[in-house]
C-alpha positions in Angstrom: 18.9 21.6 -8.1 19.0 22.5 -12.0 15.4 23.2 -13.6 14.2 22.3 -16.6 13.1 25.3 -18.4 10.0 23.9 -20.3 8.1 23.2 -17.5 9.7 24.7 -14.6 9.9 21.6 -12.6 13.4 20.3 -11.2 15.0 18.2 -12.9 15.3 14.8 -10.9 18.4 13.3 -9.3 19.6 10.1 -10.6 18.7 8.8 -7.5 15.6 9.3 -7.5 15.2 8.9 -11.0 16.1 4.9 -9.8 14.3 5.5 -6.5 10.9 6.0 -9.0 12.2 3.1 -11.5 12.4 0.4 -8.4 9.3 1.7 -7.3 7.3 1.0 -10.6 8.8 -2.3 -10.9 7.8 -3.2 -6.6 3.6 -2.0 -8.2 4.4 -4.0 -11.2 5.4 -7.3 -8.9 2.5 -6.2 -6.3 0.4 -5.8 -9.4 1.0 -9.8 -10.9 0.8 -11.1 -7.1 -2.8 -9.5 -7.1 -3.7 -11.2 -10.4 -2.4 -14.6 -9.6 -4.2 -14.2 -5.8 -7.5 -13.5 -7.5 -7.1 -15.6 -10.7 -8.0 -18.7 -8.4 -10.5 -17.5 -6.4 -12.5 -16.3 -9.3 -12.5 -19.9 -10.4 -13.1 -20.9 -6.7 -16.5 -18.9 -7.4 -17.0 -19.8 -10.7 -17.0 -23.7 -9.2 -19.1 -22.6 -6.2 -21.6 -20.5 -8.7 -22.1 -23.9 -10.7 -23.2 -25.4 -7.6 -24.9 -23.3 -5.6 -26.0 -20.1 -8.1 -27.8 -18.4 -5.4 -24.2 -17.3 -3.5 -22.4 -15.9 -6.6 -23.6 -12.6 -7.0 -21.9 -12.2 -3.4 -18.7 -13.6 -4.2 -18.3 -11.9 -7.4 -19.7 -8.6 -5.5 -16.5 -9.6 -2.5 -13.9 -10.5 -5.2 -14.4 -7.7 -7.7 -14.4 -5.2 -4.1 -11.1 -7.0 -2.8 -9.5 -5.9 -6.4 -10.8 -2.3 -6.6 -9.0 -2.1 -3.1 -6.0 -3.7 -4.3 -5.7 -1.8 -7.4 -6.1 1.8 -5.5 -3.7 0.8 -3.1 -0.9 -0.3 -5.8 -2.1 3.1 -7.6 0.4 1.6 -10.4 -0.6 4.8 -12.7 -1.0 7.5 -10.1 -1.9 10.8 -11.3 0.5 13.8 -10.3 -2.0 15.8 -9.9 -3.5 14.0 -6.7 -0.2 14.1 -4.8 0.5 15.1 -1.7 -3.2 16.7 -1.3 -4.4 17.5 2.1 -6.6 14.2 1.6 -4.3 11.5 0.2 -5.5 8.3 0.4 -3.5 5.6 1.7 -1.6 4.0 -1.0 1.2 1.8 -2.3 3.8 5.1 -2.9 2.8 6.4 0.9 3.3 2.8 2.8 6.5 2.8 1.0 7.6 6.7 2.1 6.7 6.0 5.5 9.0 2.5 5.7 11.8 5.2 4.0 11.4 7.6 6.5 11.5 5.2 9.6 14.3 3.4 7.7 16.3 7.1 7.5 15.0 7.8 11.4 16.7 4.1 12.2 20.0 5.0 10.4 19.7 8.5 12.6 18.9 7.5 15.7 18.4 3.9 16.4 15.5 2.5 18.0 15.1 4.5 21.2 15.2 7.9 19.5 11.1 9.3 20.0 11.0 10.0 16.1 11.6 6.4 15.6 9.1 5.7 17.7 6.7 8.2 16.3 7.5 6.4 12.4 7.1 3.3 13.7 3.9 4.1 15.1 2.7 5.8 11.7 4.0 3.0 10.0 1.8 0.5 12.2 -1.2 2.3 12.0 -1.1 2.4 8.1 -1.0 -1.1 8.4 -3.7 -1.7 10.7 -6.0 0.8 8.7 -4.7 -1.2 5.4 -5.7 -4.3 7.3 -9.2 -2.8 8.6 -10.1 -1.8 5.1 -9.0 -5.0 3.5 -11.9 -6.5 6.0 -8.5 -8.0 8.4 -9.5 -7.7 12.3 -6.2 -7.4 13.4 -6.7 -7.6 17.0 -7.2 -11.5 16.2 -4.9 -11.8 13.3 -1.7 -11.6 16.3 -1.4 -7.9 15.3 0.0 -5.8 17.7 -1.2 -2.1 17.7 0.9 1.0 18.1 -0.7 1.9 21.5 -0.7 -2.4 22.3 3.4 -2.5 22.3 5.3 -2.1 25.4 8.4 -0.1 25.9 
């Protein structure tokens, strides 16, 4: 892979050069879904707040929460520095690596290879922590766990 000499980092494929372009504009959809989701409810509170002012500072505590989460999950500007650490947060970029890797693991070895089964578990459990954080009790949502499914 050539280098580029001012910085002596490779210089990317063109593959991944689209791979990082598709990925930007996924956060940027993401990124307007999460506006037009909480566009609403902040005039579901502001409604609520005229009516009942006592429960608002809660609601605007819960909504402003929900979109802190959102936005560090999308990570839509994530900074290089932070990637790949030993304590990387779950985010947007890594749900999308894993689904990659299971998707490669698939094209390998189908479904009963074990390191399908492993990625799909990984893949699972980022959701069901992604879930758990977002407040989602998945065991009653019809969520199956990794360690639920049968063979």
């Amino acid at each position: 892979m050539p280098v580029d000499l001012a910085s002596a980092q490779p210089v990317p494929t063109r593959g991944e050069v689209f791979r990082e372009f598709l990925l930007f504009q996924v956060k940027l959809i993401v990124d307007g879904l999460k506006d037009l989701l909480l566009s609403p409810l902040s005039m579901v509170v502001l409604v609520v707040g005229l009516i009942a002012p006592g429960r608002t500072r809660r609601m605007w505590q819960a909504l402003y929460s929900t979109g802190r989460g959102l936005d560090d999950w999308i990570d839509l500007f994530p900074d290089p520095e932070s990637k790949g650490g030993a304590l990387s947060k779950q985010t947007m970029d890594s749900a999308l690596d894993q689904t990659e890797e299971l998707v490669r693991a698939l094209r390998r070895g189908g479904v009963g290879d074990p390191h399908v089964q492993a990625q799909l578990s990984v893949v699972l459990k980022s959701i069901d922590d992604l879930a758990t954080s977002a407040g989602v009790n998945t065991a009653t949502a019809g969520v199956e766990r990794p360690s639920e499914t049968q063979s």
